[in-house]
Structures are given as C-alpha cells and as structure tokens.
VOVEXVO-726482 format. One record per residue (C-alpha): residue number from 1; x, y, z. Coordinates in nm, 3 decimals, always signed. Layout:
N
  seq     east    north       up
  NUM        X        Y        Z
...
This chain:
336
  seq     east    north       up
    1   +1.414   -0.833   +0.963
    2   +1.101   -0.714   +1.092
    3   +1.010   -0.729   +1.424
    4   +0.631   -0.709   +1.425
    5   +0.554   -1.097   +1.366
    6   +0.793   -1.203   +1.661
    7   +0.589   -0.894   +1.850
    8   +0.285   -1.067   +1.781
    9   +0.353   -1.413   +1.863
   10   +0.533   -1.324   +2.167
   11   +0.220   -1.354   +2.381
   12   +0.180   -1.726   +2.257
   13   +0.542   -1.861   +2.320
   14   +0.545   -1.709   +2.641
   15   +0.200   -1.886   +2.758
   16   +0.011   -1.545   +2.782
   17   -0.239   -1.678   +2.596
   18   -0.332   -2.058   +2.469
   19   -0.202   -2.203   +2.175
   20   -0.428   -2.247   +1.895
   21   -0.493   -2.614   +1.869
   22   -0.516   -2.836   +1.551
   23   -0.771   -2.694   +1.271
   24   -0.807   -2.389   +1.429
   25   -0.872   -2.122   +1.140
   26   -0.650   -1.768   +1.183
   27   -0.665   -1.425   +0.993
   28   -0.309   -1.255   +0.962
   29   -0.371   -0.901   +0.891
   30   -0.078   -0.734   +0.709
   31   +0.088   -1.059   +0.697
   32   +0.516   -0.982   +0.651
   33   +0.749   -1.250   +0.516
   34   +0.948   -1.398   +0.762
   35   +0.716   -1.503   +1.030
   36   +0.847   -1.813   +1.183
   37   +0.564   -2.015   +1.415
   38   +0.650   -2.088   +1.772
   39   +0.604   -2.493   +1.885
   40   +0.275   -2.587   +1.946
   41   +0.066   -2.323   +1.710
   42   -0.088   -2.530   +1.486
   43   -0.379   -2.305   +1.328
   44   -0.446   -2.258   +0.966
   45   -0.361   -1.900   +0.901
   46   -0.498   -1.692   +0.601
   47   -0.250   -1.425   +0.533
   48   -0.386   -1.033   +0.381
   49   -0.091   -0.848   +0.202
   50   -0.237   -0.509   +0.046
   51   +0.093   -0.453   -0.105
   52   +0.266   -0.658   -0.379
   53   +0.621   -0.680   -0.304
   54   +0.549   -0.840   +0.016
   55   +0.237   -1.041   -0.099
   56   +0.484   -1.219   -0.390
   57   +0.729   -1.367   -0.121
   58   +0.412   -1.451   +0.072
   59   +0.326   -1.712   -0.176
   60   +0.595   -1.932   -0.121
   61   +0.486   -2.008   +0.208
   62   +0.209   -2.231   +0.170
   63   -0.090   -2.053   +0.357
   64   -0.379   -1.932   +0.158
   65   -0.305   -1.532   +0.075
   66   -0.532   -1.316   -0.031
   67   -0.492   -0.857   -0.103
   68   -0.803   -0.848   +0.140
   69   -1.006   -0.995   +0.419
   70   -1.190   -1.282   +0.334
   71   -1.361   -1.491   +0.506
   72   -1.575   -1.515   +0.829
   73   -1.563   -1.687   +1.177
   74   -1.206   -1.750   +1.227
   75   -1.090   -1.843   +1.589
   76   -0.763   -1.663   +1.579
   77   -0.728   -1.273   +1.381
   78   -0.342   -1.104   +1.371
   79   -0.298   -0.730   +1.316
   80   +0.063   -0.645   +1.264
   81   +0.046   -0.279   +1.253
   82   +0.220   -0.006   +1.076
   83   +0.281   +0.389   +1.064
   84   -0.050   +0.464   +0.960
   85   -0.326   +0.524   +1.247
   86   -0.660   +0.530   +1.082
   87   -0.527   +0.204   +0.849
   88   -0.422   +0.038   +1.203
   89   -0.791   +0.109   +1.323
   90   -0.912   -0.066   +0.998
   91   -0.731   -0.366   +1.067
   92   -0.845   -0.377   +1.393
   93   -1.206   -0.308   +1.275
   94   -1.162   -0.591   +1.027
   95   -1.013   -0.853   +1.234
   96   -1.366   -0.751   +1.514
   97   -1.569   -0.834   +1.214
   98   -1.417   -1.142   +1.092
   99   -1.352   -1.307   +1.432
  100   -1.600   -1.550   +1.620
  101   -1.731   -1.422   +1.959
  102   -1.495   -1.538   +2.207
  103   -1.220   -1.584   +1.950
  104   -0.888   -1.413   +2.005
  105   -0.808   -1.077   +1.848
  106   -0.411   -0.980   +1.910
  107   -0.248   -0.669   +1.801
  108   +0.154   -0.566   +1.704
  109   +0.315   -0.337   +1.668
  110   +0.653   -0.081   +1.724
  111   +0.689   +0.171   +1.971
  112   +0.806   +0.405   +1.738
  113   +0.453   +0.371   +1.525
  114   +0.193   +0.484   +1.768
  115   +0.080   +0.139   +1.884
  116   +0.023   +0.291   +2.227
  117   -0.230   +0.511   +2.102
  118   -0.418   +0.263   +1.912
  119   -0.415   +0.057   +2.231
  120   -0.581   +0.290   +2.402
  121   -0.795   +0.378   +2.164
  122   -0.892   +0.031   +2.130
  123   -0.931   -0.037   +2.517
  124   -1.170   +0.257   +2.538
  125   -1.425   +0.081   +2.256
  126   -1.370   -0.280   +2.416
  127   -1.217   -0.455   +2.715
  128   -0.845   -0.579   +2.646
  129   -0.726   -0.927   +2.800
  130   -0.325   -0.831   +2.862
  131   -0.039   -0.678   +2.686
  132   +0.341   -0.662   +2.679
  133   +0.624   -0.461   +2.568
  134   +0.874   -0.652   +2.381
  135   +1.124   -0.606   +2.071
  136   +1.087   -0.246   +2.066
  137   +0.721   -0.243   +2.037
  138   +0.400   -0.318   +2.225
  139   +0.133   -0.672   +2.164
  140   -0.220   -0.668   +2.324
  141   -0.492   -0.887   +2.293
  142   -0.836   -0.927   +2.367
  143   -1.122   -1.209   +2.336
  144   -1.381   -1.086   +2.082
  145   -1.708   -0.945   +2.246
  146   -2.047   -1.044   +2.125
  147   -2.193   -0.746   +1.997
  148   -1.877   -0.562   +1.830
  149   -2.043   -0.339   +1.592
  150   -2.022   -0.012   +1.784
  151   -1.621   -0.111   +1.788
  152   -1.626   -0.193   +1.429
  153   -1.801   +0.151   +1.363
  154   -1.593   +0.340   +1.525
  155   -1.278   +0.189   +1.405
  156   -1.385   +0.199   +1.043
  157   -1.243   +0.511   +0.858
  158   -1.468   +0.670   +0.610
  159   -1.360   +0.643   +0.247
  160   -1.177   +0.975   +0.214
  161   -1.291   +1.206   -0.112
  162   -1.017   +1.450   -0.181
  163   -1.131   +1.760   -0.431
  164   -1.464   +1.640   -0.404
  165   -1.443   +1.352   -0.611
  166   -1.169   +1.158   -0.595
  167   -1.247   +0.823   -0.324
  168   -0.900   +0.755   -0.158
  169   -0.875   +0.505   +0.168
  170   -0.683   +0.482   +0.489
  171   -0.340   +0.427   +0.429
  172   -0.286   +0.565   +0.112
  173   -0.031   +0.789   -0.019
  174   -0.181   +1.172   +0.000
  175   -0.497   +1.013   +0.138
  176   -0.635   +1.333   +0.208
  177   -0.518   +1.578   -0.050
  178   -0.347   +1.627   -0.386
  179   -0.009   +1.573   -0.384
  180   +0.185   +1.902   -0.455
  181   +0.420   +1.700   -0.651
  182   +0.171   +1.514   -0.869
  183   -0.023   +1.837   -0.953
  184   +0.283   +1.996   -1.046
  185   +0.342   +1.717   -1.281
  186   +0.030   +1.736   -1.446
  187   +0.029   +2.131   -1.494
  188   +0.347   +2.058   -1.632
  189   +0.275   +1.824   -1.925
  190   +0.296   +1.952   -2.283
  191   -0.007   +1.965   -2.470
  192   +0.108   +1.736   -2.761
  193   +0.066   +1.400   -2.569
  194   -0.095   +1.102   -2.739
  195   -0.054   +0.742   -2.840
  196   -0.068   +0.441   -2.527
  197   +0.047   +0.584   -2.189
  198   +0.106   +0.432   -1.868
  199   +0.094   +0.558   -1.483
  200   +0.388   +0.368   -1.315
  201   +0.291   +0.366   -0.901
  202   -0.047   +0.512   -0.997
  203   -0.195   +0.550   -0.665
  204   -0.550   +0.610   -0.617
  205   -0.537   +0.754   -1.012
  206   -0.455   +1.167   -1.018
  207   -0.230   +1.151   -1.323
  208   -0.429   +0.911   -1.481
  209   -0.736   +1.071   -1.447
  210   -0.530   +1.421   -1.588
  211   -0.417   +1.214   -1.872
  212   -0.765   +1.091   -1.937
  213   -0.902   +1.408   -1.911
  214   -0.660   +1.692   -2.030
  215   -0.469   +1.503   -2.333
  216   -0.558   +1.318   -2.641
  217   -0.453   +0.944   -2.525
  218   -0.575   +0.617   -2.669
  219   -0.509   +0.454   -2.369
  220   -0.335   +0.461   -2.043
  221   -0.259   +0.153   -1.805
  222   -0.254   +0.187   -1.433
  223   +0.033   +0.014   -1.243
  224   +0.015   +0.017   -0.866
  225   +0.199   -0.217   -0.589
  226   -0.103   -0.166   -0.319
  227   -0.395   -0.292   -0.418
  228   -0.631   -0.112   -0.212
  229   -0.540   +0.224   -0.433
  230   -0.584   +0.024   -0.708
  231   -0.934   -0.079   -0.670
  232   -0.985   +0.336   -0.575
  233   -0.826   +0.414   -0.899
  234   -1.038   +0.200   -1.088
  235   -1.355   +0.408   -0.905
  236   -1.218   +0.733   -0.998
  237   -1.085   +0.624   -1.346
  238   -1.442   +0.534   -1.462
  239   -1.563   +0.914   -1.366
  240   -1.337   +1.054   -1.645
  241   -1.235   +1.006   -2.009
  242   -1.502   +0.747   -2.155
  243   -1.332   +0.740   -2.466
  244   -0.970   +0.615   -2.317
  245   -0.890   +0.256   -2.279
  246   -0.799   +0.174   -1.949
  247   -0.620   -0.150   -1.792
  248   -0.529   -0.185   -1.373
  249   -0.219   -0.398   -1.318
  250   -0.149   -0.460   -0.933
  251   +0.234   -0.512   -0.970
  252   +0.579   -0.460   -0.850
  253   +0.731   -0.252   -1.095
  254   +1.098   -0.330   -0.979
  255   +1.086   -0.758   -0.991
  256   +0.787   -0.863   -1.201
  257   +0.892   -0.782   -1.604
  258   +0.706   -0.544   -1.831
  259   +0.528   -0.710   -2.136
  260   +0.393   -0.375   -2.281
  261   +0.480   -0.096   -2.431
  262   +0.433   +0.301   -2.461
  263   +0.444   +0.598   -2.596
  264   +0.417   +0.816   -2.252
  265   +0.486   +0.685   -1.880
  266   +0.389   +0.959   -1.636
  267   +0.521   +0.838   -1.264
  268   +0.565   +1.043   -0.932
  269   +0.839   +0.786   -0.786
  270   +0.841   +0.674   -0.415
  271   +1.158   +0.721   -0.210
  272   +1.054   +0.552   +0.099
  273   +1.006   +0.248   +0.235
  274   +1.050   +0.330   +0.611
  275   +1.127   +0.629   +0.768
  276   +1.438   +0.697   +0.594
  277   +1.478   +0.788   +0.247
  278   +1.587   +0.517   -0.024
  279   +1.657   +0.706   -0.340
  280   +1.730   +0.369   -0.499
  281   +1.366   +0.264   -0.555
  282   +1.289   +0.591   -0.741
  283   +1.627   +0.458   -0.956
  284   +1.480   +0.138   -1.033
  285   +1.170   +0.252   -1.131
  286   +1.290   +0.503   -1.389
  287   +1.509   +0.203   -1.525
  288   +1.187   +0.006   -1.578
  289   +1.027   +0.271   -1.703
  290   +1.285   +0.379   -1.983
  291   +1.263   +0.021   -2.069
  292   +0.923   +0.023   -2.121
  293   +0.898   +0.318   -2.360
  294   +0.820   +0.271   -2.719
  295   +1.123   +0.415   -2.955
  296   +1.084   +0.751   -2.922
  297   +0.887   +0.773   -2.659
  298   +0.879   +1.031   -2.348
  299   +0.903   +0.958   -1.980
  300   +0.776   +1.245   -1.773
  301   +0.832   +1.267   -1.344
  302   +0.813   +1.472   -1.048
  303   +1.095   +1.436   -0.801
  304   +1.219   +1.615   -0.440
  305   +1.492   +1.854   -0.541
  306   +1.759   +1.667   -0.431
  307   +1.731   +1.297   -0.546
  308   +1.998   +1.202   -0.762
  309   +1.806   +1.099   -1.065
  310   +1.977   +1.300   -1.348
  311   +2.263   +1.019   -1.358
  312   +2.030   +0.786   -1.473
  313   +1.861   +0.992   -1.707
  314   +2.172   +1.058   -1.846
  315   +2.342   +0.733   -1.843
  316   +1.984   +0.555   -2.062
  317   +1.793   +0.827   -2.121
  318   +1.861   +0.941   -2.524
  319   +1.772   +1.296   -2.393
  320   +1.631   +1.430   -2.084
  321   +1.589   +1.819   -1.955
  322   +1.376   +1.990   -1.683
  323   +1.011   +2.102   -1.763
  324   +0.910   +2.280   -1.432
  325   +0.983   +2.305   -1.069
  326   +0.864   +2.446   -0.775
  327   +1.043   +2.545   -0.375
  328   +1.017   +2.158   -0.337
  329   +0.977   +1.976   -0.663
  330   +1.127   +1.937   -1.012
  331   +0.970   +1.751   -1.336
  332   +1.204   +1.599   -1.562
  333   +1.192   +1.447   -1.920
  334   +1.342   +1.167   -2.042
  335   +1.276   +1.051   -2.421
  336   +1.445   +0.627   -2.528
C-alpha cells in the first residue's frame, strides 16, 4: 500500500501539529485510496484525484471528490506528492491558494521522489513550521501566510505548448515534447483510414489531432484516465479538423466497460505505473481495445521493442503484422 497518506498524517498522530477539530473543512490534494484517519481528526476532507483509476475507489469513501480543486477557505490543505516536480509545485501552489491565512498547509511525500527538493524549494518562497522523516519519505508543514501570491506565482507552472501549439500541463505524459513513439505512429498510418475512430489513453490529443487532420474520419472519441490531459485535449482538439465529430470520455479503460464501437482505435499503451515496468496494463488495454472494434475493424499501436504484445495479438487478434519501427519503437496492426 502506499505510504504517502500515513507520511502525511504522521505529523498529526504524533502531536506535531493540532488535530483538526469538529467541522473543520480540509483539501486532500492527490487524494490515494487507503488513507485511514488517526483518533481525534475530525475535519471534513474534500478529496482531488486527477486520475480515474484511483478517483473510482475514492468514491466509496464517503468524502466529497472532485478531478480538481474546488473550493476556497479551507482550514486544513494535504499534498501527497508524486514523481513529478513542477506537478508537486502545483499542488503546493494550489493548496496556498485555497487555504485560509493561518490555516495549515502539510506536504508528503517519498524520499525516493524528490520531496527534499521541493521542501526546499518551498522553504525558500515561505517560512516552514517543522518536518519529519518517516516511512521512507519526508512530511513538512507550514501555517499559511497572509499575502501568498508571490508563493503561488512562483509555484505555478506555465501551461507548456509543445510544437507551438499544442497546450500540455505539469504532469503529463511528454509534457514537453512529442513523443517519439506517438509520432512514429502517426507517420505510420495508412492513408485509407475512415469510418468512427477512437484514441484509447489519448493524452493531451497528438493522435487525435493527426487523425483529425491527416485522414478522412467521421469521428474520433478521446479516452483518457487523467483528466487534466483531457481537458488539454479538448483545447487542442478544437484547433483542428472542424468537420470531425469529437467526444472526451475521462475513463479507465481496463474496469469501466466500453458501450461503443469502431472502425479504427489508435493507442500508444502505458507500461508504467511506478518506476518499474508493468507490461500487463499495455495487455489489458489491447484486450479492450480488440473488443471494441467494429467487425473488421483495425487496431493500430506503438510499443517499446521488447513488450510482449504479439501473444495477444495473436491469441484475439484475426490478423495482426508490423507497419514500422524505429531503434526504440515498433507499430503493430491488429484487425477483429
């Protein structure tokens, strides 16, 4: 299980700092599933979960959940953070904005993730109460100042623009550049395409936007597990293809069901979900994504030489080759 909410609430079982009494109102930034309360902390927490196989667990829990900050003035803000510095600043930069002066900010996260640099980082823009080391990672905490807007400045990433036009955000996947893998992919497409296509794990919209704008295709729906990328897809799906209907679903392609179907599924499958790779995610999502394909209908992918995908293809696939591939990358076919 993760560590990061036991990190976090460390500082309150331990009497570091107060616990927050009855109808106190708390922000959870990043909120994970499995976060058990200590004794005595009896605030109303709103949980933030960008991404949706961790926001659907969420739900069960009975606090209000939301994929973004909302809300103002809470007494209490969370930040478990991850791998990702400028989206740990953001967090950070959020939580300043949407605490009360004098309410209490408090930051996790592990060792191994660089929360000692954003500690720093965030000690130089404003003065920290305390800290501790604990499970493998590092907590800190501060009381919110009141005038935070440098901080929040400063913390606040720009939106990123990658090839001059496409708006990504912190914490995306190829943030700041085209992924060699994706581009491949769409060089790689034949020119015959058509009919209702779909972009499974979508991102921030590349192959969507080279469907839209390269190949004749009625329309093309967007699925995506974060949404943050989403909502930059949707910005940089409305610059291209007027003509193509377009539909955003925020989803988790391997537990929620597919209702439609299509003629063309481009995807450029994840294989991580830490640090280490996990081939089997790029296996389930090539399982959902033969079974979403119309009779007849083509499945096209970008993969790390390596991954073990051709078993798959073979197994359910009624025909599958290889189109292209690179020193790092192959693109495969599949056709139901």
């Amino acid at each position: 299980m993760d560590s990061r909410p036991a990190i976090a609430l460390h500082p309150f079982e331990t009497g570091m700092v107060d616990l927050p009494n009855s109808g106190a109102r708390g922000l959870m930034l990043n909120a994970l599933p499995g976060m058990r309360r200590p004794e005595g902390f009896k605030a109303e927490l709103a949980l933030v979960q960008d991404l949706r196989p961790l926001f659907l667990p969420l739900q069960t829990t009975g606090h209000e959940i939301s994929p973004e900050p909302e809300g103002s003035d809470y007494d209490l803000s969370i930040a478990l953070c991850g791998r990702h510095r400028r989206q740990n600043e953001l967090w950070v930069a959020q939580a300043l904005e949407r605490t009360r002066s004098g309410g209490l900010i408090v930051v996790a996260g592990g060792k191994t993730d660089g929360i000692a640099s954003l500690k720093k980082r965030v000690g130089s823009l404003v003065e920290l109460a305390g800290s501790e080391s604990k499970y493998h990672g590092v907590v800190f905490w501060l009381t919110r100042p009141r005038d935070a807007d440098d901080a929040i400045d400063a913390l606040t990433p720009p939106p990123g623009l990658v090839d001059g036009r496409f708006v990504t955000g912190a914490g995306m996947f190829s943030a700041d550049r085209v992924d060699p893998g994706s581009r491949l992919l769409a060089e790689s497409l034949p020119a015959d395409l058509k009919g209702a296509a779909a972009d499974f794990g979508a991102g921030w919209g590349y192959l969507s936007a080279a469907l839209a704008e390269r190949h004749a295709m009625a329309s093309i729906d967007l699925y995506e597990a974060s949404h943050a990328a989403l909502e930059a897809a949707k910005v940089n799906m409305n610059k291209v293809g007027p003509d193509v209907a377009r539909r955003y679903f925020w989803h988790d392609l391997l537990a929620e069901p597919m209702v439609h179907r299509y003629d063309v599924i481009v995807m450029n499958p994840p294989f991580h979900q830490g640090r280490a790779a996990e081939p089997e995610i790029g296996i389930a999502m090539v399982k959902a994504a033969l079974g979403a394909l119309k009779k007849g209908g083509r499945l096209f992918m970008v993969a790390n030489k390596g991954l073990p995908y051709e078993n798959i293809l073979k197994a359910e696939a009624a025909s599958y080759g290889e189109l292209a591939q690179d020193a790092r990358f192959r693109v495969l076919m599949a056709s139901k």
